[in-house]
Short mmCIF file of the C-alpha atoms (twelve columns), coordinates in Angstrom:
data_MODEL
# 
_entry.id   MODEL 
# 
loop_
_atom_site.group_PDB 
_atom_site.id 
_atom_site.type_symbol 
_atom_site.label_atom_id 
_atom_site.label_alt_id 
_atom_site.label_comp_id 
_atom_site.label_asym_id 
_atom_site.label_seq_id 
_atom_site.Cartn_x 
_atom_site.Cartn_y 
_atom_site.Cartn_z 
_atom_site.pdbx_PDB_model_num 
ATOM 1   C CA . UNK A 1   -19.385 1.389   2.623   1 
ATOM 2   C CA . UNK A 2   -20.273 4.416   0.538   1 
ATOM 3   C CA . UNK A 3   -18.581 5.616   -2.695  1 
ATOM 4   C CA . UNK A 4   -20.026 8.637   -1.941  1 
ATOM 5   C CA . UNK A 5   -17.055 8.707   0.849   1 
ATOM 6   C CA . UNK A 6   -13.882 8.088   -1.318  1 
ATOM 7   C CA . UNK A 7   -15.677 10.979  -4.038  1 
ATOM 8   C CA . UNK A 8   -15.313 13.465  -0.786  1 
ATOM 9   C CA . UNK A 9   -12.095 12.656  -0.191  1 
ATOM 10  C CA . UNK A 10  -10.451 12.801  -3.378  1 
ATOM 11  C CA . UNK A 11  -12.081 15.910  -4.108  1 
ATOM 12  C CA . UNK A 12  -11.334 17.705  -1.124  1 
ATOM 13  C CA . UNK A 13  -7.581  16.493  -1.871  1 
ATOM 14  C CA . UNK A 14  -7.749  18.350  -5.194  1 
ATOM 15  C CA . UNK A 15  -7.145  15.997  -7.484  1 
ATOM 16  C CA . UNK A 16  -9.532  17.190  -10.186 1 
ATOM 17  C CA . UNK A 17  -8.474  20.327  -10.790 1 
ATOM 18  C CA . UNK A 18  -6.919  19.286  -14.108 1 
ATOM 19  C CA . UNK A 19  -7.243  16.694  -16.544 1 
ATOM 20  C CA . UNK A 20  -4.359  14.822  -15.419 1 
ATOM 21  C CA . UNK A 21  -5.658  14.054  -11.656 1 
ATOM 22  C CA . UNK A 22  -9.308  13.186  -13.080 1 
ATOM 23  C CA . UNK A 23  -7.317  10.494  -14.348 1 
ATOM 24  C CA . UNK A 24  -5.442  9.603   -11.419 1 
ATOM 25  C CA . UNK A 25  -8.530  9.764   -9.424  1 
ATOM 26  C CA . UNK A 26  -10.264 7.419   -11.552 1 
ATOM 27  C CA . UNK A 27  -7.728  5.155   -11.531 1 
ATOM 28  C CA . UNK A 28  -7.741  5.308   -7.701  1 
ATOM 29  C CA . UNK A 29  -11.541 5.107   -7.602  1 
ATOM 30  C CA . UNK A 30  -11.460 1.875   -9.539  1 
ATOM 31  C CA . UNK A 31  -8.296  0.324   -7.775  1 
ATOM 32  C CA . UNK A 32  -10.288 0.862   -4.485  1 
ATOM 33  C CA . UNK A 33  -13.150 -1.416  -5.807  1 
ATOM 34  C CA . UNK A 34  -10.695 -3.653  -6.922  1 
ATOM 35  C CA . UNK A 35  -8.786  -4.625  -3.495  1 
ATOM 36  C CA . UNK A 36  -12.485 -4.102  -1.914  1 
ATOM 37  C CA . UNK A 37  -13.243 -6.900  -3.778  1 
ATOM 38  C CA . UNK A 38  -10.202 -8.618  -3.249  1 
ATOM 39  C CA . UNK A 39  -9.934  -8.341  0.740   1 
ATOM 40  C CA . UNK A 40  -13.943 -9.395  0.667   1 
ATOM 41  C CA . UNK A 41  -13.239 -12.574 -1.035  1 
ATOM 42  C CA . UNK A 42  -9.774  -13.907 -0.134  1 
ATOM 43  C CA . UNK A 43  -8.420  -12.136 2.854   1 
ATOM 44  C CA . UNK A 44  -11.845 -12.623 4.531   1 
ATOM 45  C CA . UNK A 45  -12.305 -9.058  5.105   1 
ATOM 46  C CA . UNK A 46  -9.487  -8.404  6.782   1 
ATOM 47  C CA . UNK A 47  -5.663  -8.491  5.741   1 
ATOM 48  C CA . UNK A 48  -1.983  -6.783  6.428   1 
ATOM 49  C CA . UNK A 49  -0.554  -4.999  3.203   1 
ATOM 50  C CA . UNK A 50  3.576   -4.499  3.788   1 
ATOM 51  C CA . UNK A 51  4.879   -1.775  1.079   1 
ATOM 52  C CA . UNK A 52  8.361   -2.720  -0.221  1 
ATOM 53  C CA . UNK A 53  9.709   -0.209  -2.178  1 
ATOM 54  C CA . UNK A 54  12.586  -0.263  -4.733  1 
ATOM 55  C CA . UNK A 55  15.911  0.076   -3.157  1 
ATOM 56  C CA . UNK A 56  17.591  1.150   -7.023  1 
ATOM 57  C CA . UNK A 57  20.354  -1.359  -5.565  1 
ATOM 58  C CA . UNK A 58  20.692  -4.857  -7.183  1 
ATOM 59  C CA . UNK A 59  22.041  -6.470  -4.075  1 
ATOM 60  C CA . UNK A 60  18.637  -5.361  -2.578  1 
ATOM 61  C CA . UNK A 61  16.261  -5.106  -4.894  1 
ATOM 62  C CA . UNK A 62  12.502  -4.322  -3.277  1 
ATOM 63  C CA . UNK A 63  12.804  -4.240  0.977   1 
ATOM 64  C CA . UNK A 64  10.313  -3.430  3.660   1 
ATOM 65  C CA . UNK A 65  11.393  -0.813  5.875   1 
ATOM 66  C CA . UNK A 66  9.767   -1.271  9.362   1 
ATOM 67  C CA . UNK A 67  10.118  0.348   12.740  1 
ATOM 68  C CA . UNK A 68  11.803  3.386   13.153  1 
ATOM 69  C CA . UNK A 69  13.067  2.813   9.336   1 
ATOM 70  C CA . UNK A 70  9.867   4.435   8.231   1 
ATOM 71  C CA . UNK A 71  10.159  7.378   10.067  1 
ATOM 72  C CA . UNK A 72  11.668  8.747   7.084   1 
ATOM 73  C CA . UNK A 73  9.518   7.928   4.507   1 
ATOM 74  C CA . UNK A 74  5.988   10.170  5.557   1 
ATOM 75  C CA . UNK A 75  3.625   7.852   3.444   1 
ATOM 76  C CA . UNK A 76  4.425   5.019   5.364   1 
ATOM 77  C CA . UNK A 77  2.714   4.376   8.180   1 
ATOM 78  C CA . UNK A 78  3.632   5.987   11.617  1 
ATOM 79  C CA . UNK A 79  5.732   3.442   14.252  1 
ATOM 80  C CA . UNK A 80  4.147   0.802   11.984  1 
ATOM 81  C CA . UNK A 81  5.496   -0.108  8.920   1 
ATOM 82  C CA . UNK A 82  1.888   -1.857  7.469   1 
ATOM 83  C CA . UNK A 83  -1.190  -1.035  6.960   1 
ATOM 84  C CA . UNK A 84  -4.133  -3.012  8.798   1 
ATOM 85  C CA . UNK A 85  -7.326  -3.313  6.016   1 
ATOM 86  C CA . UNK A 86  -10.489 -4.073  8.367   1 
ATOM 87  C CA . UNK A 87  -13.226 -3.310  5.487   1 
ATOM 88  C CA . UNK A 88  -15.938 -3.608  8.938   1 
ATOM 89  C CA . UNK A 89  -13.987 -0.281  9.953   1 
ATOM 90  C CA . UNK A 90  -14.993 1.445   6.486   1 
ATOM 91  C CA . UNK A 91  -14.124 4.991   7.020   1 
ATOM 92  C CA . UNK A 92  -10.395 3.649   7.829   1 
ATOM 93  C CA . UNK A 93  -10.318 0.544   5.363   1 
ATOM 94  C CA . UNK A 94  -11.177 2.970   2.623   1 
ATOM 95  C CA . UNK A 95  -8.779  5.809   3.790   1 
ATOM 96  C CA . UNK A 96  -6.308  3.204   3.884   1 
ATOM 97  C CA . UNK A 97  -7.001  1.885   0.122   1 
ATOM 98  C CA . UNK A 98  -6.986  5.623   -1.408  1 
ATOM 99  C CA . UNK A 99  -3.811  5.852   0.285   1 
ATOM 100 C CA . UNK A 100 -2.303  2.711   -1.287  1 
ATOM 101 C CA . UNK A 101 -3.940  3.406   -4.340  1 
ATOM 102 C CA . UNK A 102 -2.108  7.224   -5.072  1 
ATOM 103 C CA . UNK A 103 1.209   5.700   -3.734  1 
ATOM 104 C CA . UNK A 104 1.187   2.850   -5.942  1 
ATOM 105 C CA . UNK A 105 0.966   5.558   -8.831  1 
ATOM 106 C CA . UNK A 106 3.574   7.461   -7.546  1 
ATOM 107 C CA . UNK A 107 6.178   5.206   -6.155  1 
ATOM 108 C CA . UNK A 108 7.591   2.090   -7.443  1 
ATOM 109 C CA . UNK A 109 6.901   -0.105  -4.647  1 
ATOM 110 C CA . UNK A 110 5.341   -3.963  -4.114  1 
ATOM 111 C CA . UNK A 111 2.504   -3.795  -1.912  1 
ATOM 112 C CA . UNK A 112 2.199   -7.808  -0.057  1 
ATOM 113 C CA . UNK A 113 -1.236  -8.609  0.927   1 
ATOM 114 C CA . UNK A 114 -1.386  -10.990 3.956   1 
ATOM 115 C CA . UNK A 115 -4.049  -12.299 5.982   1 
ATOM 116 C CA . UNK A 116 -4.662  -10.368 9.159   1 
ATOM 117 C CA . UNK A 117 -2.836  -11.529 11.884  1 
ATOM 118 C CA . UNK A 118 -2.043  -9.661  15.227  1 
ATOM 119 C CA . UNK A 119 1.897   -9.073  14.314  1 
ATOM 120 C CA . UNK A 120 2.850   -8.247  17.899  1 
ATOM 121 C CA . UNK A 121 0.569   -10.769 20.224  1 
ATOM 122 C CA . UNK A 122 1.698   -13.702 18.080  1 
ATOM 123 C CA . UNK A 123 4.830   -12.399 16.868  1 
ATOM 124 C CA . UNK A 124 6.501   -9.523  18.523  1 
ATOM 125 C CA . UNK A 125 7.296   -7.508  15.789  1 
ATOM 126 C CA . UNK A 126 7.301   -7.578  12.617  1 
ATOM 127 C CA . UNK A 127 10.559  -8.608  12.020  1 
ATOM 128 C CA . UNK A 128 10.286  -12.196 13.686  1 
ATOM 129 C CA . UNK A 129 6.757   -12.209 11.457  1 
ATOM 130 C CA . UNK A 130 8.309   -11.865 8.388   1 
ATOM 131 C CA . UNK A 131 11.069  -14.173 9.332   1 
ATOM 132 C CA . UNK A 132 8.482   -16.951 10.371  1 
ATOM 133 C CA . UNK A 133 5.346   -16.114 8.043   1 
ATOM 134 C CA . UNK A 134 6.345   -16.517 4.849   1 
ATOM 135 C CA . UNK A 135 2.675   -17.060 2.881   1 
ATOM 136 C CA . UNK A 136 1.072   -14.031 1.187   1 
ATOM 137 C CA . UNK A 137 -2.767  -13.747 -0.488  1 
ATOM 138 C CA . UNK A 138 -1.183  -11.576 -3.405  1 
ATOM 139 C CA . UNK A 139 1.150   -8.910  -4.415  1 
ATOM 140 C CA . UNK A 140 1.172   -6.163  -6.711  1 
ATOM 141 C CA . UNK A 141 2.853   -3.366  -7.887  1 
ATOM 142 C CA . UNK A 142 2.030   -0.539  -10.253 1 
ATOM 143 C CA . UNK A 143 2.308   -3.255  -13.686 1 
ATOM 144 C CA . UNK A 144 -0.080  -5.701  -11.931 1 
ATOM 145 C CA . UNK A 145 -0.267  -8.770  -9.256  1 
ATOM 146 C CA . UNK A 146 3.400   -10.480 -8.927  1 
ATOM 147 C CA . UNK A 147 3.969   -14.171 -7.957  1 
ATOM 148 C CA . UNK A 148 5.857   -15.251 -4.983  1 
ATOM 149 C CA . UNK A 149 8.920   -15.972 -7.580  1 
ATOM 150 C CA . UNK A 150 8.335   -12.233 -9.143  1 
ATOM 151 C CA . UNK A 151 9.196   -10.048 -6.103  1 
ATOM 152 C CA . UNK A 152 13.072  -9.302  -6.355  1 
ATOM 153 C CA . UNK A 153 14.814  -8.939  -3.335  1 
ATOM 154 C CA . UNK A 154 18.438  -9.700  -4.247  1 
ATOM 155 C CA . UNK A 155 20.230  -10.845 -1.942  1 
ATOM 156 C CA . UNK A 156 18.742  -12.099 1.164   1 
ATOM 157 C CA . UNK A 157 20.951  -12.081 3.506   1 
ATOM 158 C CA . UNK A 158 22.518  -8.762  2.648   1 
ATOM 159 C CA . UNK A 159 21.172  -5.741  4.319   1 
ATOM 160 C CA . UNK A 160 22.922  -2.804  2.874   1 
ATOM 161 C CA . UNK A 161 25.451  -0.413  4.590   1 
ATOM 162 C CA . UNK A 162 25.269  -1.724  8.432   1 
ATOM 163 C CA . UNK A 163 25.258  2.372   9.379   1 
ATOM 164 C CA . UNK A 164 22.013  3.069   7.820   1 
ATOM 165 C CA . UNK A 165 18.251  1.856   8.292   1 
ATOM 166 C CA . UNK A 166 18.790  -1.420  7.538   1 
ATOM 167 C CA . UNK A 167 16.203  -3.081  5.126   1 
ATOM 168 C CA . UNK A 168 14.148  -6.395  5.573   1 
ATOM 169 C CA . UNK A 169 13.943  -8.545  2.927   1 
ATOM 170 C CA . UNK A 170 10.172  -10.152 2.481   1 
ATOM 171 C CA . UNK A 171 10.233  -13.736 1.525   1 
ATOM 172 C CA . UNK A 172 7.230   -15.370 -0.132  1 
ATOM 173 C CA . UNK A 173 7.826   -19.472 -0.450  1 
ATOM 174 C CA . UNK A 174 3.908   -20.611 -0.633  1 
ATOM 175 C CA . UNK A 175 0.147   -18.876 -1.052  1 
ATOM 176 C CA . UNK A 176 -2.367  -18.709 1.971   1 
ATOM 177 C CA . UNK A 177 -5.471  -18.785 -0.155  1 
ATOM 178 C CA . UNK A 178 -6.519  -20.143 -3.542  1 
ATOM 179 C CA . UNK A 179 -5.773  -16.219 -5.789  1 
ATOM 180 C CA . UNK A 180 -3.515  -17.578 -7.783  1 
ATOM 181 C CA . UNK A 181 -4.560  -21.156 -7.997  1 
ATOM 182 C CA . UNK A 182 -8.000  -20.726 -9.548  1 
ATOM 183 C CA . UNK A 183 -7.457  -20.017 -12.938 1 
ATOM 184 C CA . UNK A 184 -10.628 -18.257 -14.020 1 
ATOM 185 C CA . UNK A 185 -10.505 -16.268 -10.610 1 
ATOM 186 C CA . UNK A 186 -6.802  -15.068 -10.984 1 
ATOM 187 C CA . UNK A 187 -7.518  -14.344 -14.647 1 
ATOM 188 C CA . UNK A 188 -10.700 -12.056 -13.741 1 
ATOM 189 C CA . UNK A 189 -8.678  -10.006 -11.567 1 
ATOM 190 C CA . UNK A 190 -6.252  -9.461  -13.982 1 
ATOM 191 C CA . UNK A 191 -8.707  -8.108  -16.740 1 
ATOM 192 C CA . UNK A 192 -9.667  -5.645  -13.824 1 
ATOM 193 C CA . UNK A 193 -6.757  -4.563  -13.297 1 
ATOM 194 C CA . UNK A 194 -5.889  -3.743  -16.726 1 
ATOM 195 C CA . UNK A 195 -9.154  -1.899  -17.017 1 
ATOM 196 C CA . UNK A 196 -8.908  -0.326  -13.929 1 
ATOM 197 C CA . UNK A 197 -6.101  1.717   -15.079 1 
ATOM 198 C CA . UNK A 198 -7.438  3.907   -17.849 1 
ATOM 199 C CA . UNK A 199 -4.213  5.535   -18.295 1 
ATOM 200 C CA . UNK A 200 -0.892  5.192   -16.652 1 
ATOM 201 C CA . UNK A 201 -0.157  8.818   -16.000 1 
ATOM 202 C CA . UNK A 202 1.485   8.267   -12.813 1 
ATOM 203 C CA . UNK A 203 1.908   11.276  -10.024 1 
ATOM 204 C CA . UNK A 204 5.301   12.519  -9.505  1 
ATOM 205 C CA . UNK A 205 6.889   12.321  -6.321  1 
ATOM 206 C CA . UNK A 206 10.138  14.987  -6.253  1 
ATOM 207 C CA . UNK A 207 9.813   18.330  -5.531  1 
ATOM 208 C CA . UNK A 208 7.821   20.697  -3.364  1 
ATOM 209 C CA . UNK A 209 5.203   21.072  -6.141  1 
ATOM 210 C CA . UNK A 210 4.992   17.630  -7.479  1 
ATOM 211 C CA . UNK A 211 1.524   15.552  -7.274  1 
ATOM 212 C CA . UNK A 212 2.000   13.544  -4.430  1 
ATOM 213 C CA . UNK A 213 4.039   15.923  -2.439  1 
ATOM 214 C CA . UNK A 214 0.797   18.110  -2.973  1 
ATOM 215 C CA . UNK A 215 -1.481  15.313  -2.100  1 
ATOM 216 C CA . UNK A 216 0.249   14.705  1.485   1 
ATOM 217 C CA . UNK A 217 0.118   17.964  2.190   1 
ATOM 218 C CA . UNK A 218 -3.863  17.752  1.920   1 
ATOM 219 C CA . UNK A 219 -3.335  15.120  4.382   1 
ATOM 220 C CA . UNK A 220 -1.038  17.239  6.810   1 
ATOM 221 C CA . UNK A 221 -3.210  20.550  6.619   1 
ATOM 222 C CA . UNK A 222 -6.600  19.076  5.883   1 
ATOM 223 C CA . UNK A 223 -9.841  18.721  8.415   1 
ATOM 224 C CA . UNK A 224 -11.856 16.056  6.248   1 
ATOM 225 C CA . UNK A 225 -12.539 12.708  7.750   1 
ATOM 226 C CA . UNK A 226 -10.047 11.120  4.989   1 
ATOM 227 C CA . UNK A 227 -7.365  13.938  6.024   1 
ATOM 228 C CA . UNK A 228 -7.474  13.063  9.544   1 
ATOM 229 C CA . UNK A 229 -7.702  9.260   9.896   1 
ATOM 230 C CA . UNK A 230 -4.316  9.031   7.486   1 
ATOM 231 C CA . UNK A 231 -2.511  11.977  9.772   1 
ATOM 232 C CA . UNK A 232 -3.082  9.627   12.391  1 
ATOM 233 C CA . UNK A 233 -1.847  6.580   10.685  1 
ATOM 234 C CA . UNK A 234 0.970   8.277   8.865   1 
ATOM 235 C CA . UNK A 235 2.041   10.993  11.695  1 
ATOM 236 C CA . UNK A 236 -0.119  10.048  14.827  1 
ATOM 237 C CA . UNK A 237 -2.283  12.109  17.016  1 
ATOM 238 C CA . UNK A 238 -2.319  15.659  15.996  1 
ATOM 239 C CA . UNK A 239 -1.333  17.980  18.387  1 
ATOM 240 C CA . UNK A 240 -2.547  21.127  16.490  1 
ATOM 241 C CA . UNK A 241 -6.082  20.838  17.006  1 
# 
C-alpha cells in the first residue's frame, strides 16, 4: 500500500487548488492512516463500515439507508448500502477510505465499523444483519469515535412516513473486539484523531459549486484509477467508456 497512491488521487480530484482543500486533503491523508491502522489491528484487515446519516428528525435521529434507499443519495454506495474495507485489495481499500474520509467532512453522518462478514450468504440482506448482528468494532463521526450508547437513533421502532424510503435503525448492544476496552489503546486513537484533524474546515455539500458536489463530479467525469473504482462502487459499471 503506497501513499504515493492516495497523493494521485487527491490531486487529480483538485483538492489543492486553494488553501482550504490543502487542508481538507490533509485531514483526509491522515484519517486514511488512521482507519489503516485501525482495520489492521482490530477488524483483522478486513471490516463492513454502514454510514448512518442524520435524519434532522428527533423521532429518528441517525438511520442507515440500504437497498434501493440509497439510490438517492450518490455517495453511498451503488445497490449496496456499505462499504466492504479489504486493505489486501489496496487500490479499492484505499479508494474506499478517501471516500469515507471527504464524506465524513462534509456530511454529518456515523460511520459503524463491523467485522467483515458476507451480509448476503449468512444473512440475506442487510436488513435481517442488522436485525441479528448487533456488535460493532467502533463508530465515529466527524467529532470522534462514539460508544454503542452515543449513536442516537430515536425511536426504534419508528420508521418515518410509511410512503417514503423507509430508514433502518442500527442497534449497537455489545463490542466485537477489545477498541474500547483497552484503555491505553482506545486513548491512543483518540489523540490521533484529534491530531489528525488539523483544522475542522469541513467541505460543503449544497449547491452545484460546493466542495463535495465538485469532488463527485471528479469521480463521475474522471479516468484515474481512484475515479473509476468509486464510479463503480457508487454508480456501477460505466457504460461511457
Amino acid at each position: 500500500m503506497t501513499w504515493g497512491y492516495i497523493e494521485e488521487s487527491t490531486e487529480r480530484w483538485g483538492g489543492t487548488i486553494d488553501y482550504k482543500n490543502k487542508l481538507i486533503d490533509t485531514n483526509v491523508q491522515n484519517m486514511i492512516k488512521l482507519l489503516t491502522n485501525l482495520i489492521a489491528e482490530h477488524g483483522s484487515g478486513k471490516v463492513i463500515i454502514l454510514p448512518m446519516i442524520n435524519t434532522k428528525d428527533e423521532r429518528l435521529g441517525y438511520r442507515h439507508y440500504y437497498g434501493y434507499q440509497t439510490d438517492g443519495t450518490a455517495w453511498l454506495p451503488n445497490g449496496k448500502s456499505y462499504f466492504e474495507i479489504d486493505l489486501s485489495d489496496p487500490a479499492r481499500a484505499l479508494s474506499q477510505l478517501i471516500h469515507i474520509s471527504y464524506s465524513v467532512q462534509a456530511y454529518d453522518a456515523v460511520f459503524v465499523v463491523k467485522e467483515w462478514v458476507d451480509i448476503e450468504q449468512k444473512y440475506g440482506n442487510v436488513k435481517k444483519y442488522l436485525q441479528q448482528n448487533k456488535k460493532m468494532i467502533c463508530a465515529f463521526d466527524y467529532r470522534g469515535f462514539l460508544k454503542k450508547d452515543e449513536i442516537y437513533v430515536g425511536d426504534p421502532f419508528f420508521f418515518g412516513d410509511p410512503t417514503a424510503r423507509p430508514k433502518a435503525p442500527i442497534i449497537i448492544v455489545d463490542y466485537s473486539t477489545a477498541f474500547y476496552d483497552d484503555r491505553i489503546n482506545f486513548d491512543s486513537y483518540v489523540n490521533q484523531w484529534d491530531s489528525s484533524f488539523i483544522n475542522n474546515v469541513g467541505m460543503t455539500a449544497g449547491g452545484s459549486n460546493s466542495d463535495f458536489v465538485r469532488y463527485m463530479n471528479r469521480i463521475r467525469a474522471g479516468t484515474s484509477e481512484f475515479a473509476m473504482v468509486m464510479y463503480n462502487i457508487l454508480f456501477g459499471r460505466r457504460t461511457n467508456t
